[in-house]
C-alpha positions in Angstrom: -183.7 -50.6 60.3 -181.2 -53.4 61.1 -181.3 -56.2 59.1 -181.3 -60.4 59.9 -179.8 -62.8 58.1 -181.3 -66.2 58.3 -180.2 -69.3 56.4 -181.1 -73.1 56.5 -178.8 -75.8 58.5 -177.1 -76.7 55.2 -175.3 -73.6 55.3 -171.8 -74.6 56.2 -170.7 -71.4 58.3 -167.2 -71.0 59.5 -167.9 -70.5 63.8 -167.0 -66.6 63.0 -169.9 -66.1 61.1 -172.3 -68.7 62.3 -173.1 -66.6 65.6 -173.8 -63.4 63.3 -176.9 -65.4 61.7 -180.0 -67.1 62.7 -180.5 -70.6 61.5 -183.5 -72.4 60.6 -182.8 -76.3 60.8 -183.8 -79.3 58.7 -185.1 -82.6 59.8 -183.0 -85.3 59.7 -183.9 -89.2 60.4 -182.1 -92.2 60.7 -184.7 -94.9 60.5 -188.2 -93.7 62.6 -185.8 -91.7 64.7 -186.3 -88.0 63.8 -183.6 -85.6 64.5 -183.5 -81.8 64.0 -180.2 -80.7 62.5 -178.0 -78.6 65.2 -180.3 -78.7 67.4 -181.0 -82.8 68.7 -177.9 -83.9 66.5 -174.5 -82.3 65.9 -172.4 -83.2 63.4 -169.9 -85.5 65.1 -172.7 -87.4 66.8 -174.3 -87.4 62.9 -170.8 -89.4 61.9 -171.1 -91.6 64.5 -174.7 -92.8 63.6 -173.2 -93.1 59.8 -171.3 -95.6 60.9 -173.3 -97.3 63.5 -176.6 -97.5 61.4 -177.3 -99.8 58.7 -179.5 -96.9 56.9 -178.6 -94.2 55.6 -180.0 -90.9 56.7 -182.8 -88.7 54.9 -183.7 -85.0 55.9 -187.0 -83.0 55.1 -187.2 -79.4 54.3 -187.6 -76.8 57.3 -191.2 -76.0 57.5 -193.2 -72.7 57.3 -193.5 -72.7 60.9 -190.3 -72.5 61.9 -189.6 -69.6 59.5 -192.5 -68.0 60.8 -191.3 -68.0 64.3 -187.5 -66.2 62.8 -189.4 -63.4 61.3 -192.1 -62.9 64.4 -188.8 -62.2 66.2 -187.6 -60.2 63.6 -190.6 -57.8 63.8 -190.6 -57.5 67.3 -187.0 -56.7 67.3 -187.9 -53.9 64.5 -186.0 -55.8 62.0 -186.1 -56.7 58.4 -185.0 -60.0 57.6 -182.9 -61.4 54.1 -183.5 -65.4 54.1 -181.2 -67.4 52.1 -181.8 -71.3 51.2 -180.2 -73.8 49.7 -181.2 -74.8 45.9 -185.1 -74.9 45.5 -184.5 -77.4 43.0 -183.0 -79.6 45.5 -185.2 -78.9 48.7 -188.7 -77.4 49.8 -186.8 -75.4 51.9 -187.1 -71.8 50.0 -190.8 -72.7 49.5 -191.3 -73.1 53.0 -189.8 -69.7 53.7 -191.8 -68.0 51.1 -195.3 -69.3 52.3 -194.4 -67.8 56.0 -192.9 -64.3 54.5 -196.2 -64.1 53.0 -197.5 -62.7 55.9 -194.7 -59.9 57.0 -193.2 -56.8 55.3 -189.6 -56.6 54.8 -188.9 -60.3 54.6 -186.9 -61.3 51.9 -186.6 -64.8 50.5 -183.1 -65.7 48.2 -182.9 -69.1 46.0 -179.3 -69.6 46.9 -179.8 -72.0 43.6 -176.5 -73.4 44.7 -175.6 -76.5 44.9 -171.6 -77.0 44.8 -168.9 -79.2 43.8 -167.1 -81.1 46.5 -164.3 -82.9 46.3 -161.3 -84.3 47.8 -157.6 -85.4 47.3 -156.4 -88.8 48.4 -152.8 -89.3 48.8 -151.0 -92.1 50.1 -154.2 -93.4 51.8 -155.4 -90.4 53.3 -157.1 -87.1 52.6 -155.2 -83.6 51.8 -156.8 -81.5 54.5 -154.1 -78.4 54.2 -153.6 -76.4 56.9 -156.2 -75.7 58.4 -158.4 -78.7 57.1 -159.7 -76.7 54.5 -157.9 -78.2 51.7 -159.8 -79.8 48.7 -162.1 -76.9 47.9 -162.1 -78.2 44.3 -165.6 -76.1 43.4 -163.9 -72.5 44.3 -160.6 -73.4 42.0 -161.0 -70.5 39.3 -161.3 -70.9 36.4 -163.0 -68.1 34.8 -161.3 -65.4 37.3 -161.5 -62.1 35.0 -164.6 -62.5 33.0 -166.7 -64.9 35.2 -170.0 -65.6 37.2 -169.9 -64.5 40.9 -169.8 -67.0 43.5 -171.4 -67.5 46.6 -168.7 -66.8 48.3 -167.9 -63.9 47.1 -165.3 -64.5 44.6 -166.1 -64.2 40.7 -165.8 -67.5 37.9 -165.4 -70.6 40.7 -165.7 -73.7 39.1 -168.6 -74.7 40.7 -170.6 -72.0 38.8 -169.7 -73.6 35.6 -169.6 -77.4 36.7 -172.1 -78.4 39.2 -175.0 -79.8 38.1 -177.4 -76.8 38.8 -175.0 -75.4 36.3 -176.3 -77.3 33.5 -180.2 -77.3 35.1 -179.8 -72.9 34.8 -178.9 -73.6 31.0 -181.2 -75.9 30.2 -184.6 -74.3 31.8 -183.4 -70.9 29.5 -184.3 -73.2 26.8 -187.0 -74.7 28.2 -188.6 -74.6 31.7 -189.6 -78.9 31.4 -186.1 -79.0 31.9 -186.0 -78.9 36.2 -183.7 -80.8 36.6 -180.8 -83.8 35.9 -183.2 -86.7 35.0 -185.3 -84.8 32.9 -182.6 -83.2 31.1 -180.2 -86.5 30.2 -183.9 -87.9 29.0 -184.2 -85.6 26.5 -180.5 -86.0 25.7 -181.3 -89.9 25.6 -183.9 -89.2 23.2 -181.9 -86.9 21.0 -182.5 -83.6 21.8 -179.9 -81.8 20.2 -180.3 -78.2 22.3 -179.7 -80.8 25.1 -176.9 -82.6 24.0 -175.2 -79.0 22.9 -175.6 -77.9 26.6 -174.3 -81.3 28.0 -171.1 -80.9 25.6 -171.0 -77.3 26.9 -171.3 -78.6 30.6 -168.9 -81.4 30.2 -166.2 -78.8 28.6 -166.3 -76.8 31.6 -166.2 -80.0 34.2 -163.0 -81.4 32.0 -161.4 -77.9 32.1 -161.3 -77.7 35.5 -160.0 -81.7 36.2 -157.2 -81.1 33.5 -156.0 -78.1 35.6 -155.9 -80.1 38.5 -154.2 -82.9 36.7 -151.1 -80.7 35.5 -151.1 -79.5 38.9 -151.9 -83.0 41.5 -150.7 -85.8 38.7 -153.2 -88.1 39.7 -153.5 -91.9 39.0 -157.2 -91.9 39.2 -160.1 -89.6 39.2 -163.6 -90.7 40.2 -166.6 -88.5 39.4 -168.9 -89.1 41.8 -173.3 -87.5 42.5 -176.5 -88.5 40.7 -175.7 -87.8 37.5 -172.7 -89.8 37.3 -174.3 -93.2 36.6 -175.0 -91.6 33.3 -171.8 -93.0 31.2 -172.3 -92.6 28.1 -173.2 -89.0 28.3 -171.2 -87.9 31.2 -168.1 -90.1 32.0 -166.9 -90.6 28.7 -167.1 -87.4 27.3 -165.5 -85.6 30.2 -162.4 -88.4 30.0 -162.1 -87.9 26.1 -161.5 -84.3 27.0 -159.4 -84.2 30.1 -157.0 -86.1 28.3 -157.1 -84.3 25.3 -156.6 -81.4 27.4 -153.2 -82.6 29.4 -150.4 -83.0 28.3 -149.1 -86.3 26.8 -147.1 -87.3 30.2 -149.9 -86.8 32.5 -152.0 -88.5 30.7 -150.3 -91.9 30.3 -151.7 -94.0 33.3 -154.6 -91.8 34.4 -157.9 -93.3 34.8 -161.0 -91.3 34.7 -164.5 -93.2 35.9 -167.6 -92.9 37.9 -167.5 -93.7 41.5 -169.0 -96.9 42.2 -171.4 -95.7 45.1 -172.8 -92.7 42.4 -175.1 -90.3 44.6 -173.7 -92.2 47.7 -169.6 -91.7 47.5 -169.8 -88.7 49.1 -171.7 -90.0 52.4 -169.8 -93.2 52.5 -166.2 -90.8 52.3 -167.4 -89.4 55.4 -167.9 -92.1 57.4 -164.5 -92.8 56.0 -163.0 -89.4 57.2 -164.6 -90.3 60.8 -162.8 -93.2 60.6 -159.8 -91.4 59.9 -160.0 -89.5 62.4 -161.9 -91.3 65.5 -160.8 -95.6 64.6 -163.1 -97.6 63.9 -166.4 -97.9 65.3 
């Protein structure tokens, strides 16, 4: 029996292997406008609306519906199907696929559980694309390569593993399952909780491991930790600076400045419409 591979629209697929997979897209909306993901928007019309709009966009999960309709085509076809979504703990996504496998055989749902570090490198005003334009893929820098976790993509001890924040969240619900996710976990740590502040100095080890290698090897002036979780300073930014400059040597660390991103959960949205800018002038 031949076997389908289906993933949701957040799977960023290199054109090679897009066309070997099916893809079931989210919802996104700009305003009351609804707009389904590859389908009624692509992504350069998506940049253009970033900057145009004076909202930011939202998605919603894919529903059970349109999962339903993959594996109905699946069975007809005679084939099994192996579904893999982006982090439950971030999206309804995987749930929505489970509640349609429900009614077929040999439909298989995987919690990618991944969510992954971006990043980027600005020099002289503009961004390091390499290449290709695949530089700056900070999360896949290795730094457990012998001994490590596998990684999504295919490669063993990524940085990502260790430093994203779904990192932490797989620590901390071993301990305990109240622990879903970022805001319940710095809570406890607010309040305390010393198995949660061991795991945070843990987590922040690995995040300041992998920035001092990349300070020894870029010499940056500034780094700027951006996502959700960076708003928490105390607990986050300060701890991780502490230790990347403990971790460098003396000359590289003379000058460098280590803080949140202003924009938090938002930097990486706004550095997009930047990068359209970049590349199209302004709108």
């Amino acid at each position: 029996m031949k076997t389908r591979i289906i993933v949701d629209s957040t799977a960023d697929l290199m054109p090679g292997y897009k066309e070997q997979v099916r893809v079931v897209p989210l919802t996104v909306h700009f305003g009351d406008r609804e707009y389904i993901d590859g389908v009624t928007i692509d992504h350069k019309t998506f940049y253009e609306k970033l900057v145009e709009e004076d909202t930011l966009p939202t998605t919603s999960q894919a529903t059970p519906d349109a999962f339903a309709k993959e594996f109905e085509a699946a069975k007809q076809a005679g084939e099994s199907c192996v579904v893999i979504t982006l982090s439950g703990k971030l999206s309804g996504t995987c749930q929505s696929a489970s509640i349609a496998a429900a009614d077929y055989e040999n439909v298989y749902v995987v919690d990618s559980g991944n969510a992954s570090v971006g990043g980027g490198i600005l020099t002289g005003g503009r961004l390091l694309e390499g290449a290709r334009g695949l530089g700056g893929e900070l999360g896949h820098y290795r730094t457990h390569a012998l001994d490590g976790i596998p990684c999504t993509c295919g490669a063993t001890g990524c940085w990502e593993r260790y430093a994203a924040t779904t990192a932490l969240v797989r620590a901390a619900q071993e301990k305990d399952p109240a622990w879903k996710d970022g805001r319940a976990i710095f809570a406890a740590a607010e309040a305390g909780n010393e198995t949660v502040l061991a795991l945070l100095d843990a987590w922040t080890d690995e995040i300041a491991q992998g920035l001092a290698g990349m300070v020894h090897i870029f010499n940056p002036q500034l780094i700027l930790i951006g996502g959700g979780v960076s708003a928490q300073q105390k607990l986050l930014i300060e701890p991780i600076a502490a230790k990347v400059r403990a971790s460098v040597m003396p000359a590289f660390a003379e000058g460098l400045e280590i803080r949140a991103a202003q924009l938090h959960n938002d930097a990486g949205m706004v550095g997009a419409v930047y990068y359209f800018r970049q590349q199209h002038g302004e709108a």
